[in-house]
N, CA, C and O atoms as CSV, one atom per row, in Angstrom:
chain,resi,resn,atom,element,x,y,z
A,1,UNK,N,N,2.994,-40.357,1.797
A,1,UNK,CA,C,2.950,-39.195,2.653
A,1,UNK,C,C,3.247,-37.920,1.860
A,1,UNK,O,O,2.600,-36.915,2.153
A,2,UNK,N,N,4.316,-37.849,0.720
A,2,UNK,CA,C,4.625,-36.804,0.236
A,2,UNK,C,C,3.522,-36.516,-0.579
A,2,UNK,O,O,2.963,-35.422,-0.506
A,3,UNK,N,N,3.028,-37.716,-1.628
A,3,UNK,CA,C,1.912,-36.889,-2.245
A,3,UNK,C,C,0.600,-36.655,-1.676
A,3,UNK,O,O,-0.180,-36.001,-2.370
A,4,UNK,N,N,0.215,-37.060,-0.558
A,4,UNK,CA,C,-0.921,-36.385,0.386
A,4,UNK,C,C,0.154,-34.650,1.095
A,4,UNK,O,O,-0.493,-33.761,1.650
A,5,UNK,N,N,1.113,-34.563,0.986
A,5,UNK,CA,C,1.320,-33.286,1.240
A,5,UNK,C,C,1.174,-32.197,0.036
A,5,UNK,O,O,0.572,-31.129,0.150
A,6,UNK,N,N,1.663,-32.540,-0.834
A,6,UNK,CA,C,1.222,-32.194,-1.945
A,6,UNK,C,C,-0.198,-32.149,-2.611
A,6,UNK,O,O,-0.627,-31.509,-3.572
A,7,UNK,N,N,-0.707,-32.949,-1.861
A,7,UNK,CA,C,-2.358,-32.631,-2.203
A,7,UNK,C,C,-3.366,-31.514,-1.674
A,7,UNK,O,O,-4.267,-30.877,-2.219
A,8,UNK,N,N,-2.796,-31.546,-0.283
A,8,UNK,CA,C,-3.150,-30.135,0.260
A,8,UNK,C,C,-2.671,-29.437,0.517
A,8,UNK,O,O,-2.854,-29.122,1.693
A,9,UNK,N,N,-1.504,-28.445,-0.406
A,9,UNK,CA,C,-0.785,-27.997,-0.598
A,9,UNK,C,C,-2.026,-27.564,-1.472
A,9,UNK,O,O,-3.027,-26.971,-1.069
A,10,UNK,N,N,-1.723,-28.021,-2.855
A,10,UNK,CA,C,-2.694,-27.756,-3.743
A,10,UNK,C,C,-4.305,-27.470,-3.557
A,10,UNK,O,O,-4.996,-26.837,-4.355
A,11,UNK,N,N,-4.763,-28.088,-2.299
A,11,UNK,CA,C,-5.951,-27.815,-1.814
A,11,UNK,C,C,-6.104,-26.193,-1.876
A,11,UNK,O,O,-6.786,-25.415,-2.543
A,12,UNK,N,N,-5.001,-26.061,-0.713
A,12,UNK,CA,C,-4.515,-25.032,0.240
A,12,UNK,C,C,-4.313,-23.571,-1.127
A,12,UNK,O,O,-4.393,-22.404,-0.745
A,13,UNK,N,N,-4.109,-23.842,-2.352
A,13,UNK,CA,C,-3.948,-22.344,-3.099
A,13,UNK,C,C,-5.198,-22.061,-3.750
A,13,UNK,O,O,-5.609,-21.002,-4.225
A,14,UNK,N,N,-5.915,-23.602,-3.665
A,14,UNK,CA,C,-7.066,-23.462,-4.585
A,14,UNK,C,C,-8.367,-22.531,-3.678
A,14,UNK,O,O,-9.195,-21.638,-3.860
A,15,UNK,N,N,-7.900,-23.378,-2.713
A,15,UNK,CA,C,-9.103,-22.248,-1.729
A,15,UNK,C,C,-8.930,-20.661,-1.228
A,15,UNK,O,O,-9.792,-19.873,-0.839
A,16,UNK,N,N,-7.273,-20.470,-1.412
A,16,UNK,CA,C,-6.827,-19.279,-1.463
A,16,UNK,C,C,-7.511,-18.536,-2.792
A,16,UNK,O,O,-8.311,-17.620,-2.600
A,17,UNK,N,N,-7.209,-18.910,-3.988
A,17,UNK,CA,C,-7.656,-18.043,-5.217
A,17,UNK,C,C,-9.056,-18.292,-4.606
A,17,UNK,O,O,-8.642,-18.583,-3.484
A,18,UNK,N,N,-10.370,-18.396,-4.496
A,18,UNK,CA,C,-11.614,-18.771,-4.316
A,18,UNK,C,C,-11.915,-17.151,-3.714
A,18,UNK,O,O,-12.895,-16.509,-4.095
A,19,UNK,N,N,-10.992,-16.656,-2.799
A,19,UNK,CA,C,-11.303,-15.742,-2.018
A,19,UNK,C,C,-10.861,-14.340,-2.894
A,19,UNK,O,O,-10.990,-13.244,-2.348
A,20,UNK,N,N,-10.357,-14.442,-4.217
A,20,UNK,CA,C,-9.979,-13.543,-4.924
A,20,UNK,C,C,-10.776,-13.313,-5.876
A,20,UNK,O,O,-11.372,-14.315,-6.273
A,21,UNK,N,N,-11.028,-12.282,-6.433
A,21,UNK,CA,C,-11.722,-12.012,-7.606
A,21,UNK,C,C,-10.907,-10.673,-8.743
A,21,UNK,O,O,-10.252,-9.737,-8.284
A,22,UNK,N,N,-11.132,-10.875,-10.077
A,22,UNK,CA,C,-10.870,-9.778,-10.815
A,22,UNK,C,C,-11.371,-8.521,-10.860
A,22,UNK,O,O,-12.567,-8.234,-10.912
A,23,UNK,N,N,-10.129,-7.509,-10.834
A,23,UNK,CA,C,-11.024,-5.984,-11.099
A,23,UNK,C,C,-10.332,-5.739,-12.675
A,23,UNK,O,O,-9.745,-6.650,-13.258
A,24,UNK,N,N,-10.473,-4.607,-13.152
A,24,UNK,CA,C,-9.913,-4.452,-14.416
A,24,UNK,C,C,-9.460,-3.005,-14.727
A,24,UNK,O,O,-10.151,-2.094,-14.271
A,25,UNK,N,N,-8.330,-2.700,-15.481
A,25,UNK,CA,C,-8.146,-1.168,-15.493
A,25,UNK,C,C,-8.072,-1.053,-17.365
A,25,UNK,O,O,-7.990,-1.920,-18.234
A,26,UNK,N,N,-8.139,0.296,-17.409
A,26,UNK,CA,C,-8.533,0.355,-19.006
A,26,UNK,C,C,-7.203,1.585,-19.014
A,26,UNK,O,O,-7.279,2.721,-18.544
A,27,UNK,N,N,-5.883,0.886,-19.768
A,27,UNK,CA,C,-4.622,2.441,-19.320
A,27,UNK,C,C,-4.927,2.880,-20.855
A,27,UNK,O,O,-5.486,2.235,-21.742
A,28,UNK,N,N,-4.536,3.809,-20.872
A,28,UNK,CA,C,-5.178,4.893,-22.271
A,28,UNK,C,C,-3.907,5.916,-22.389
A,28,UNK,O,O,-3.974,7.039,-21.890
A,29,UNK,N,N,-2.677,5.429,-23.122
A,29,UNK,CA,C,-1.401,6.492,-23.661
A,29,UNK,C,C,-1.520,6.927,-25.185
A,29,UNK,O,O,-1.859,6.340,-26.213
A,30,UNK,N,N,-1.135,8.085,-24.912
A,30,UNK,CA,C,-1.212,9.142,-25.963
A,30,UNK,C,C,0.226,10.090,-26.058
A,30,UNK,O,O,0.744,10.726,-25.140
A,31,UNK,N,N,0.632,9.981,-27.304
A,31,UNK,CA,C,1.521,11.702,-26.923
A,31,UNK,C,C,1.049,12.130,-28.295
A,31,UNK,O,O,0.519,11.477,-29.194
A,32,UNK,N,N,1.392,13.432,-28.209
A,32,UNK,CA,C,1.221,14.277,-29.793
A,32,UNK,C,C,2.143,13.827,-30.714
A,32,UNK,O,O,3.176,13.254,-30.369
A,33,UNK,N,N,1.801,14.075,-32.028
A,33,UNK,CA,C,3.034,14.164,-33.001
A,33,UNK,C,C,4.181,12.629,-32.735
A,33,UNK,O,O,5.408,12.607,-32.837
A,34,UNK,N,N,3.351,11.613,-32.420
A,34,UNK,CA,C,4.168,10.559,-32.269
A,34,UNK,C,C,5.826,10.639,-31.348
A,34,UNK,O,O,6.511,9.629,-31.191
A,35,UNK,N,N,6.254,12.083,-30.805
A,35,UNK,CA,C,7.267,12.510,-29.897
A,35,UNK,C,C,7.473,12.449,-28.625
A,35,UNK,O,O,6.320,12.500,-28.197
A,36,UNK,N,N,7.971,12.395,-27.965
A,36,UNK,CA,C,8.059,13.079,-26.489
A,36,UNK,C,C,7.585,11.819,-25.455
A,36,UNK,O,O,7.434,10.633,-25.749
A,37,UNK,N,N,7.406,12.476,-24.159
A,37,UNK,CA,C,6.904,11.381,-23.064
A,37,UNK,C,C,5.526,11.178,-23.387
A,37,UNK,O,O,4.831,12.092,-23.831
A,38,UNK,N,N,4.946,9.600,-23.110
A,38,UNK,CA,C,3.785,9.178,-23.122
A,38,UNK,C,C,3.036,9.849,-21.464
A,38,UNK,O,O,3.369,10.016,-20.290
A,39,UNK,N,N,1.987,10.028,-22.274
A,39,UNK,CA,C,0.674,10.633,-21.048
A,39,UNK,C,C,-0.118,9.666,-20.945
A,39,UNK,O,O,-0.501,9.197,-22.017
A,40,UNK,N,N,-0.545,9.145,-19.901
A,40,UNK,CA,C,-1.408,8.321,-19.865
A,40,UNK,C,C,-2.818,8.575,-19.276
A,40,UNK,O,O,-3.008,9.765,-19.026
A,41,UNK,N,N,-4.007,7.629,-18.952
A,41,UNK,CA,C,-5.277,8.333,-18.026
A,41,UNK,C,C,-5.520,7.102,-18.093
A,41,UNK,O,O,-5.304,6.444,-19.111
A,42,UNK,N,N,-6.117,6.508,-16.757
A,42,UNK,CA,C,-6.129,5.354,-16.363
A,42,UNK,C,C,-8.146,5.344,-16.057
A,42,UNK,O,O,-8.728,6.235,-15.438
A,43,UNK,N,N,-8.793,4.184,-16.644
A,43,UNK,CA,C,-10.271,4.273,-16.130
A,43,UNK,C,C,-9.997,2.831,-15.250
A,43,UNK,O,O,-9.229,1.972,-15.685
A,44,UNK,N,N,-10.570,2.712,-14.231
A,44,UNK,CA,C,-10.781,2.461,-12.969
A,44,UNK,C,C,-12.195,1.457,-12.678
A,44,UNK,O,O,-12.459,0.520,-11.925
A,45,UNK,N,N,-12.933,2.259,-13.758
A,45,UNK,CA,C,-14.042,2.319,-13.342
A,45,UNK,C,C,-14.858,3.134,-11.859
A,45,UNK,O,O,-15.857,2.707,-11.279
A,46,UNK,N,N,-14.215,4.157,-11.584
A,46,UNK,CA,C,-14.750,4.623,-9.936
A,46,UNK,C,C,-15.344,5.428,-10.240
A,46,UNK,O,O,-16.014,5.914,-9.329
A,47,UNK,N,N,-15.502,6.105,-11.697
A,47,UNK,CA,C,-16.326,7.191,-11.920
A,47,UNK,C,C,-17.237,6.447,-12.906
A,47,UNK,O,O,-16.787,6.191,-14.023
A,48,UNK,N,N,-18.677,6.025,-12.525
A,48,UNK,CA,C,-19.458,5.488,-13.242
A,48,UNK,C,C,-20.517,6.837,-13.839
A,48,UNK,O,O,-21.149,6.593,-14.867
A,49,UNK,N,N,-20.648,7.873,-13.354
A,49,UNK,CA,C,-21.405,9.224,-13.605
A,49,UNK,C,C,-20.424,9.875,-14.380
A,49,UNK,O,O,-20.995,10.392,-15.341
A,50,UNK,N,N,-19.269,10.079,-14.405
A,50,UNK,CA,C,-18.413,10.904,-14.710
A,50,UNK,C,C,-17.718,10.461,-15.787
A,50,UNK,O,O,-17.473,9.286,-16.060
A,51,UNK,N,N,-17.326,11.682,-16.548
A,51,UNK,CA,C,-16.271,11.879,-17.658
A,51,UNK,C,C,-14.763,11.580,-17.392
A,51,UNK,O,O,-13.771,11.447,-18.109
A,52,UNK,N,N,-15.070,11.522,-15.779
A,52,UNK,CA,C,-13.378,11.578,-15.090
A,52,UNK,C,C,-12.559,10.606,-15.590
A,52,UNK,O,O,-13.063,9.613,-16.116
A,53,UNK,N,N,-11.106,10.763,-15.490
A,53,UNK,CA,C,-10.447,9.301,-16.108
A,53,UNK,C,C,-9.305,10.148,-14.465
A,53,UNK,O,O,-9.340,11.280,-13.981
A,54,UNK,N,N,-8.405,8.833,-14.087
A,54,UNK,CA,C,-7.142,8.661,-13.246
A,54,UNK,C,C,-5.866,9.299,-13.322
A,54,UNK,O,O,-5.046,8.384,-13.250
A,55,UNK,N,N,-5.439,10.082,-13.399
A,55,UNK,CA,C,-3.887,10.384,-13.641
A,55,UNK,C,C,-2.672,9.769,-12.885
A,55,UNK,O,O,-3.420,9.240,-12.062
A,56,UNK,N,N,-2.214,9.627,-12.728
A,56,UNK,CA,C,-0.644,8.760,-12.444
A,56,UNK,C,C,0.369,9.910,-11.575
A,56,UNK,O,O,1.003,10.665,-12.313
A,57,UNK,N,N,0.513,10.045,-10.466
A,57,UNK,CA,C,1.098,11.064,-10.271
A,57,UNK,C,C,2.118,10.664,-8.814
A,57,UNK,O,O,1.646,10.098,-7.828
A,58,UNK,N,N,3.427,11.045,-8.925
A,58,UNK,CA,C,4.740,10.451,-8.247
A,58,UNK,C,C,4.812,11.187,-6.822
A,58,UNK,O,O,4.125,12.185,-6.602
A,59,UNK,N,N,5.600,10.691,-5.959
A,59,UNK,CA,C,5.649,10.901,-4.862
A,59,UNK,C,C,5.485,12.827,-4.392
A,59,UNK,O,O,5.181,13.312,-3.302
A,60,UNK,N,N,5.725,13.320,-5.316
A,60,UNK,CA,C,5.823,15.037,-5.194
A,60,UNK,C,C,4.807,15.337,-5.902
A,60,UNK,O,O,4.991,16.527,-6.157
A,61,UNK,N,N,3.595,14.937,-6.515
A,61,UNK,CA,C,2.246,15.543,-6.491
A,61,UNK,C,C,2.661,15.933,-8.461
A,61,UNK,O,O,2.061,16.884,-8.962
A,62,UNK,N,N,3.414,15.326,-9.128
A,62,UNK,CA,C,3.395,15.441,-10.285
A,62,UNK,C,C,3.067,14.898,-11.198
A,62,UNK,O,O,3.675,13.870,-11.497
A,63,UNK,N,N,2.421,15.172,-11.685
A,63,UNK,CA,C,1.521,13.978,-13.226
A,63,UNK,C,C,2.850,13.039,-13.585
A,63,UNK,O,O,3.955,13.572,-13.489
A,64,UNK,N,N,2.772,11.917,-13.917
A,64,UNK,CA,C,4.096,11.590,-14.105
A,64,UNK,C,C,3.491,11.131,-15.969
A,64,UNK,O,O,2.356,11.038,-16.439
A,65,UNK,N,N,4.821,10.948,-16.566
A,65,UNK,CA,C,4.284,10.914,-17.703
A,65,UNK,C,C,5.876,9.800,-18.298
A,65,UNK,O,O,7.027,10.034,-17.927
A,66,UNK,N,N,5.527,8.809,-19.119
A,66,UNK,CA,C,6.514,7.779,-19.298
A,66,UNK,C,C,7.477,8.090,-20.517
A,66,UNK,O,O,7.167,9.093,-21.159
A,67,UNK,N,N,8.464,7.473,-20.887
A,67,UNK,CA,C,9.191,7.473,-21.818
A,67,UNK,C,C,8.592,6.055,-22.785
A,67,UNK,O,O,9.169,6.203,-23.862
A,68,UNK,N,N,7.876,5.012,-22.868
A,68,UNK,CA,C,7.280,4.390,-23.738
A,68,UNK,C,C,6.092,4.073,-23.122
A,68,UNK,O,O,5.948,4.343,-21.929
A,69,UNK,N,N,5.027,3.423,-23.893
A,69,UNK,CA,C,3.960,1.898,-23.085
A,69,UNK,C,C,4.589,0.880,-22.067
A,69,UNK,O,O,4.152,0.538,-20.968
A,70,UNK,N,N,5.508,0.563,-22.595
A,70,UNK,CA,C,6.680,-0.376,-21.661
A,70,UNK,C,C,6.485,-0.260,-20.896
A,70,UNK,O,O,5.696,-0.932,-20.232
A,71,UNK,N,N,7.222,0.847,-20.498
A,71,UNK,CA,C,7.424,1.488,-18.747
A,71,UNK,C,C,6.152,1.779,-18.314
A,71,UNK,O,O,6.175,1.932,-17.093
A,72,UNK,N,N,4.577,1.986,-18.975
A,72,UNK,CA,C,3.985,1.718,-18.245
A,72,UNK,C,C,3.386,0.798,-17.995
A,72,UNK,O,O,2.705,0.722,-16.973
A,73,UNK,N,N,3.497,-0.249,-18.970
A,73,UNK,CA,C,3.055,-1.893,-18.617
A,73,UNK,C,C,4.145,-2.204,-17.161
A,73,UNK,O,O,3.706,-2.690,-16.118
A,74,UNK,N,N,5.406,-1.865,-17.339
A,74,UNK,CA,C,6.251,-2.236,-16.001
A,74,UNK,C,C,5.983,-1.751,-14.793
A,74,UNK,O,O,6.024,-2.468,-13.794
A,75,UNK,N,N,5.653,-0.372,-14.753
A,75,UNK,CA,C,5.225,0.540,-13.695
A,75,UNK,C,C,3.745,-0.095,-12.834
A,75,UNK,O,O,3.501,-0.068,-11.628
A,76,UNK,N,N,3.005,-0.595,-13.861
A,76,UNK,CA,C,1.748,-1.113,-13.099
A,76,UNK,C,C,2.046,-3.032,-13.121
A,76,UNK,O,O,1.353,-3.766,-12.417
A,77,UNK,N,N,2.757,-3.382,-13.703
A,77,UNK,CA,C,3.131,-4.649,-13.346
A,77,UNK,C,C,3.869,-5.006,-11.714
A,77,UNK,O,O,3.520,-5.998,-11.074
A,78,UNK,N,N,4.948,-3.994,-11.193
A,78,UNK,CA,C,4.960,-3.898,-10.382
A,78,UNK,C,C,4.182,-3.836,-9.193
A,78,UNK,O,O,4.498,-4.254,-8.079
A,79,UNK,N,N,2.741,-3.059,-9.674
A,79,UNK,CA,C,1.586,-3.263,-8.655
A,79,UNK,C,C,0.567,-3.963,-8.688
A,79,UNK,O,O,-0.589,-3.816,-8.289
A,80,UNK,N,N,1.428,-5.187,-9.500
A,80,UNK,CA,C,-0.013,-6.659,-9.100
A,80,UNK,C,C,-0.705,-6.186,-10.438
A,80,UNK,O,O,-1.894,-6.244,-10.124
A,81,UNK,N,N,-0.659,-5.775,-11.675
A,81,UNK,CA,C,-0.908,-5.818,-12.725
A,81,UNK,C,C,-0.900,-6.621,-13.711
A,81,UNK,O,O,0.089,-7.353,-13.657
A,82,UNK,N,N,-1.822,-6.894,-14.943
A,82,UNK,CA,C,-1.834,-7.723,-15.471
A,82,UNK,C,C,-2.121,-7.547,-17.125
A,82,UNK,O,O,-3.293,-7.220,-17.313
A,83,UNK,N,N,-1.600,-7.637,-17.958
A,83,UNK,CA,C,-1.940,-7.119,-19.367
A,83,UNK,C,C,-2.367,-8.391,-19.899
A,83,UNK,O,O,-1.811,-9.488,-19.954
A,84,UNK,N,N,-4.039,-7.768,-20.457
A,84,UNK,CA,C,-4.713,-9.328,-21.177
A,84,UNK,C,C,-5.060,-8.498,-22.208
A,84,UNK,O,O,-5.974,-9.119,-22.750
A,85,UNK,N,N,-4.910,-7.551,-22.776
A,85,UNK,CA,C,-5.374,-7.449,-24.290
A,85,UNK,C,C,-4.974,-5.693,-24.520
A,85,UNK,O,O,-4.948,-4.744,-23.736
A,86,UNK,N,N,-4.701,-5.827,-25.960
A,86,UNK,CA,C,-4.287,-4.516,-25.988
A,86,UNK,C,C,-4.990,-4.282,-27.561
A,86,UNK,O,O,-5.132,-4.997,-28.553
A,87,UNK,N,N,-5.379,-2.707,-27.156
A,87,UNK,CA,C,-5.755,-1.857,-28.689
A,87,UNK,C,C,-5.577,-0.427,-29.002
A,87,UNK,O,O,-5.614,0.407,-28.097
A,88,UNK,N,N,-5.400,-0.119,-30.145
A,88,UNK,CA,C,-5.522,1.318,-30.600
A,88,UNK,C,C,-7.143,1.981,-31.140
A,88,UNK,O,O,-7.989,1.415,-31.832
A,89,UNK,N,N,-7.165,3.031,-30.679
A,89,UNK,CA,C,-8.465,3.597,-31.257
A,89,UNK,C,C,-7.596,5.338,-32.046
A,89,UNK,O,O,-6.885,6.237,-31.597
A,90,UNK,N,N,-8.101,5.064,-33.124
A,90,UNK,CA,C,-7.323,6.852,-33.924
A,90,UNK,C,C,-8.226,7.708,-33.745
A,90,UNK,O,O,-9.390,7.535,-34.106
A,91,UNK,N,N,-7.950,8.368,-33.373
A,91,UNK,CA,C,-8.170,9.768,-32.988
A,91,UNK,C,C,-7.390,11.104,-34.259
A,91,UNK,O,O,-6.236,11.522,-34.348
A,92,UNK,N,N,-7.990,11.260,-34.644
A,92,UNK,CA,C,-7.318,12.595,-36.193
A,92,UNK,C,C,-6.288,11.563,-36.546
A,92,UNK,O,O,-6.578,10.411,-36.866
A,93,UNK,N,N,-4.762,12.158,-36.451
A,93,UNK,CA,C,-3.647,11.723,-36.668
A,93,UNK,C,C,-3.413,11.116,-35.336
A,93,UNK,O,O,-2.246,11.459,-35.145
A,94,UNK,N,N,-3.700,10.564,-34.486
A,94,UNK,CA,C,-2.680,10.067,-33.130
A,94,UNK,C,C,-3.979,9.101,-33.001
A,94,UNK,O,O,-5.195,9.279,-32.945
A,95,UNK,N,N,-2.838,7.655,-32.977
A,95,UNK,CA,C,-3.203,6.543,-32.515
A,95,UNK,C,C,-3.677,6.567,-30.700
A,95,UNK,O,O,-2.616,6.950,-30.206
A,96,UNK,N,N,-4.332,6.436,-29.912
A,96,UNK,CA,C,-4.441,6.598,-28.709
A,96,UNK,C,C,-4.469,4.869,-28.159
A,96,UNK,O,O,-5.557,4.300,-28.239
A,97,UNK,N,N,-3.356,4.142,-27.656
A,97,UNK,CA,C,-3.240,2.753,-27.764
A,97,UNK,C,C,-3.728,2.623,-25.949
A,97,UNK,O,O,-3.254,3.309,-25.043
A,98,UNK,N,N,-4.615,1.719,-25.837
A,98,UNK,CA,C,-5.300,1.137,-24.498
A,98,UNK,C,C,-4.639,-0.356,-24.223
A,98,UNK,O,O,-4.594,-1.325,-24.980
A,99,UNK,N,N,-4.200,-0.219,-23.032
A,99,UNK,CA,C,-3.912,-1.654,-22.632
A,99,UNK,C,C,-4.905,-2.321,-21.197
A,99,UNK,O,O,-4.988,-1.972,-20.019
A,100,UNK,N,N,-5.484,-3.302,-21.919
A,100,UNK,CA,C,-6.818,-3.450,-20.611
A,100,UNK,C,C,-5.620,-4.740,-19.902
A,100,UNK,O,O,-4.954,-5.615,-20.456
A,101,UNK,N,N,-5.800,-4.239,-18.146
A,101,UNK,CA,C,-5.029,-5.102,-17.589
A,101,UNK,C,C,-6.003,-5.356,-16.560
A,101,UNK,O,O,-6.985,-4.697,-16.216
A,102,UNK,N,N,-5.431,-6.676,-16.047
A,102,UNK,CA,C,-6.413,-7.285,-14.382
A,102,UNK,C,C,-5.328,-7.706,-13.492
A,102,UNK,O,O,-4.259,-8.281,-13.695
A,103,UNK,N,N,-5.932,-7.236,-12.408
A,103,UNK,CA,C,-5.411,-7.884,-10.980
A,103,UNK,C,C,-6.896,-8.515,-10.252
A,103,UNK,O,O,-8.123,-8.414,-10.286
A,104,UNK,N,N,-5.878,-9.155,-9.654
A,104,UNK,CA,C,-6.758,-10.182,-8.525
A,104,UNK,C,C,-6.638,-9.547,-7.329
A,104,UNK,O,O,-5.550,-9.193,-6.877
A,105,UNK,N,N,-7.820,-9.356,-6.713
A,105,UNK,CA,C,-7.543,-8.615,-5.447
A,105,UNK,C,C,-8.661,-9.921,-4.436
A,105,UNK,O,O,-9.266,-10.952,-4.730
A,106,UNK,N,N,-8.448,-9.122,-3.207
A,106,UNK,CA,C,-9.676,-9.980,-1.918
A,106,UNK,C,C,-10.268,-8.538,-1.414
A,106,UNK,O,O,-11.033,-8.676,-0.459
A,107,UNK,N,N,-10.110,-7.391,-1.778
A,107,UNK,CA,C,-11.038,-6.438,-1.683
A,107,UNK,C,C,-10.673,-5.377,-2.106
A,107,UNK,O,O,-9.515,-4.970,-2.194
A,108,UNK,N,N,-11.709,-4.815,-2.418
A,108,UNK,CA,C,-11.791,-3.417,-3.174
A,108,UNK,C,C,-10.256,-2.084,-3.178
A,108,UNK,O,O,-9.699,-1.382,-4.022
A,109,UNK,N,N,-10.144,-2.307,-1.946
A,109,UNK,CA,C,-9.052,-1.344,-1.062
A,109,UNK,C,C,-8.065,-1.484,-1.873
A,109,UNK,O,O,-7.417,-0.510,-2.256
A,110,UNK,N,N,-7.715,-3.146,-2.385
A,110,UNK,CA,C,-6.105,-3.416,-3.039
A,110,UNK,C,C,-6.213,-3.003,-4.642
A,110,UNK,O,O,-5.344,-3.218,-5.487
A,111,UNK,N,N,-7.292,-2.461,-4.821
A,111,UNK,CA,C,-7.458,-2.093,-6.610
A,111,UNK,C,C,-6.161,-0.968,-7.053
A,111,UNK,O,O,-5.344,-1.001,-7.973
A,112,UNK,N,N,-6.378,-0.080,-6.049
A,112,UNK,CA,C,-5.830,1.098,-5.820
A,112,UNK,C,C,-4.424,1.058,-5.103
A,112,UNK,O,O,-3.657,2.019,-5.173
A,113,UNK,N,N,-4.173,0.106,-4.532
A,113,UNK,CA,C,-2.993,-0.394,-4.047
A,113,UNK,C,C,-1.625,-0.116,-4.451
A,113,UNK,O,O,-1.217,-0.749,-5.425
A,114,UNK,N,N,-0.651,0.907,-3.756
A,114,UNK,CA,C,0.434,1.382,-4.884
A,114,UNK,C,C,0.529,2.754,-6.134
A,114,UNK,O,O,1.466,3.249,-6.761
A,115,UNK,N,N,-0.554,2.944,-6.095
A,115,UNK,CA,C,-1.108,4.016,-6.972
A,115,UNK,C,C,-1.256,5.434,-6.149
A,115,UNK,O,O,-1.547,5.515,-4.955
A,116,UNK,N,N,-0.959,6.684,-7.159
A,116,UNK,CA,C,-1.046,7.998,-6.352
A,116,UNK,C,C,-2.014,8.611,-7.775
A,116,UNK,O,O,-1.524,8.906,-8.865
A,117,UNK,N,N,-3.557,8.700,-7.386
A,117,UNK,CA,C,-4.040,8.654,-8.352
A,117,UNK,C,C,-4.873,10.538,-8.088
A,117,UNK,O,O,-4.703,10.972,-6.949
A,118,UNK,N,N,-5.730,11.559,-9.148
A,118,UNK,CA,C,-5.524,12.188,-9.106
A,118,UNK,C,C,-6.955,12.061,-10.340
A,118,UNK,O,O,-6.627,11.449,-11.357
A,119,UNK,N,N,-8.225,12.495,-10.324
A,119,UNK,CA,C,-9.147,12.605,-10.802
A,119,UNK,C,C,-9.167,13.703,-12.063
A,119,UNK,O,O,-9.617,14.777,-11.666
A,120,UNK,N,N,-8.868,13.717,-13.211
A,120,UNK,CA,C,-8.867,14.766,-14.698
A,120,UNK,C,C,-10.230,14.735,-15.271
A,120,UNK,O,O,-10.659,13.819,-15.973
A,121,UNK,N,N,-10.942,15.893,-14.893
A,121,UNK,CA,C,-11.710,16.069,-15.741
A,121,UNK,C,C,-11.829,16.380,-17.265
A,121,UNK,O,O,-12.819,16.991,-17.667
A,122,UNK,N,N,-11.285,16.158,-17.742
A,122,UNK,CA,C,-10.893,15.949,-19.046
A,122,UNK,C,C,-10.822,14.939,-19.707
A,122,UNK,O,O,-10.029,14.062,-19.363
A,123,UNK,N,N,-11.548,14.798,-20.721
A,123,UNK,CA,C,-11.361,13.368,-21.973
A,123,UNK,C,C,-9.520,12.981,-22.486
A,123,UNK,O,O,-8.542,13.726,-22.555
A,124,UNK,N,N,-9.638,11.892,-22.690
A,124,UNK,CA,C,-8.495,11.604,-23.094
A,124,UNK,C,C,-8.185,12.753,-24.275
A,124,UNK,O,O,-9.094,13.507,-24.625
A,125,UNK,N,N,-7.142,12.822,-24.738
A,125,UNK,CA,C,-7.064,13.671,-26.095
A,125,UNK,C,C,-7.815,13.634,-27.045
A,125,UNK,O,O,-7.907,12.517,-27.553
A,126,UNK,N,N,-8.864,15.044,-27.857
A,126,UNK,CA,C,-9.327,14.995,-28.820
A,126,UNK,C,C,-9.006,15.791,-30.012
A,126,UNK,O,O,-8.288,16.784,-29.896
A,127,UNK,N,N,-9.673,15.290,-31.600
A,127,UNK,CA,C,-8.669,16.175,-32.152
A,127,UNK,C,C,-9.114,17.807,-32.046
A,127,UNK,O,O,-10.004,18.238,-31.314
A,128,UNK,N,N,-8.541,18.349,-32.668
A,128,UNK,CA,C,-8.673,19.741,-32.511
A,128,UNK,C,C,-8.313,20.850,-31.205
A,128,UNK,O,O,-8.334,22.066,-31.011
A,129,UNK,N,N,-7.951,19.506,-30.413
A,129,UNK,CA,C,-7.718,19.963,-29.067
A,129,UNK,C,C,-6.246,20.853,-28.781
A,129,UNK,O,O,-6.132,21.691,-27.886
A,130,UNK,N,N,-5.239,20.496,-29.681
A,130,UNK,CA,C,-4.277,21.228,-29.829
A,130,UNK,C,C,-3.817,21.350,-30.479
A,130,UNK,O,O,-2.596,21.192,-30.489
A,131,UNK,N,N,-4.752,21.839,-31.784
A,131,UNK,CA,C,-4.216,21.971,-33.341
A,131,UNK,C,C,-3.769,21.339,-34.137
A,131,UNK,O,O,-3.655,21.842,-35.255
A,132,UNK,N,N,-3.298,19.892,-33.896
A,132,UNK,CA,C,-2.727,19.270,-34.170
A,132,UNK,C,C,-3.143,17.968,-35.443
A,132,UNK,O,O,-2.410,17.225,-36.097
A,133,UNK,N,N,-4.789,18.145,-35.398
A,133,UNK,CA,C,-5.354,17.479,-36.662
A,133,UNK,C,C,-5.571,18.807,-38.299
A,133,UNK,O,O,-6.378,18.881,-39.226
A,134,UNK,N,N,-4.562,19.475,-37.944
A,134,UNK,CA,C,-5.056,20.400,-39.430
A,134,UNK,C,C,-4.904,19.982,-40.499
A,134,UNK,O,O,-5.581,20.341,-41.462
A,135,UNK,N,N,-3.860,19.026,-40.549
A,135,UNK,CA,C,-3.337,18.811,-41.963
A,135,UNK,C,C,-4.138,18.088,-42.139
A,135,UNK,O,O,-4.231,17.523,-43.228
């Protein structure tokens, strides 16, 4: 009896995941001069026409900006986040490090789930953009 409960038990999660599928986010932190709080810009994928990337922004309408990667691997771990691979791309002098993460959602609605997000027309950081590749 116990291991027929246990069998569909196990039935019972397998047909649960069935109804889930992966979305994927592409987080993209940067700061200048290797100093200060990390900035991040999150792609989504929701802007398939657009240059747009996501901003991160806290209950009072403020860009929020982290004290490491950490805190933002934790910050979106908290919202059903998932880190499967991570890279740097250099940019002049500043490493610009991407962490591609997935959640499992059952529809579109929960991608965004937890998030106070905020459309930047603006490219991630480039050089020359604030003087900062002269040397």
């Amino acid at each position: 009896m116990m291991a027929l409960m246990s069998l569909c038990a196990q039935a019972q999660n397998v047909l649960q995941s069935m109804d889930k599928y992966p979305v994927y986010c592409n987080v993209m932190g940067y700061n200048f001069w290797g100093v200060g709080k990390v900035k991040v810009q999150l792609d989504l994928g929701r802007k398939a026409n657009s240059k747009g990337f996501d901003s991160l922004y806290d209950e009072n309408g403020k860009k929020m900006k982290f004290n490491t990667m950490v805190a933002v691997l934790n910050y979106m771990g908290l919202r059903g986040w998932k880190c499967i691979n991570t890279y740097y791309i250099t940019k002049g002098n500043t490493n610009v490090i991407h962490y591609l993460l997935e959640k499992w959602v059952t529809s579109d609605e929960e991608v965004i789930e937890g998030l106070s997000l905020q459309t930047d027309t603006d490219e991630p950081w480039k050089p020359g953009k604030t003087g900062d590749d002269v040397y």
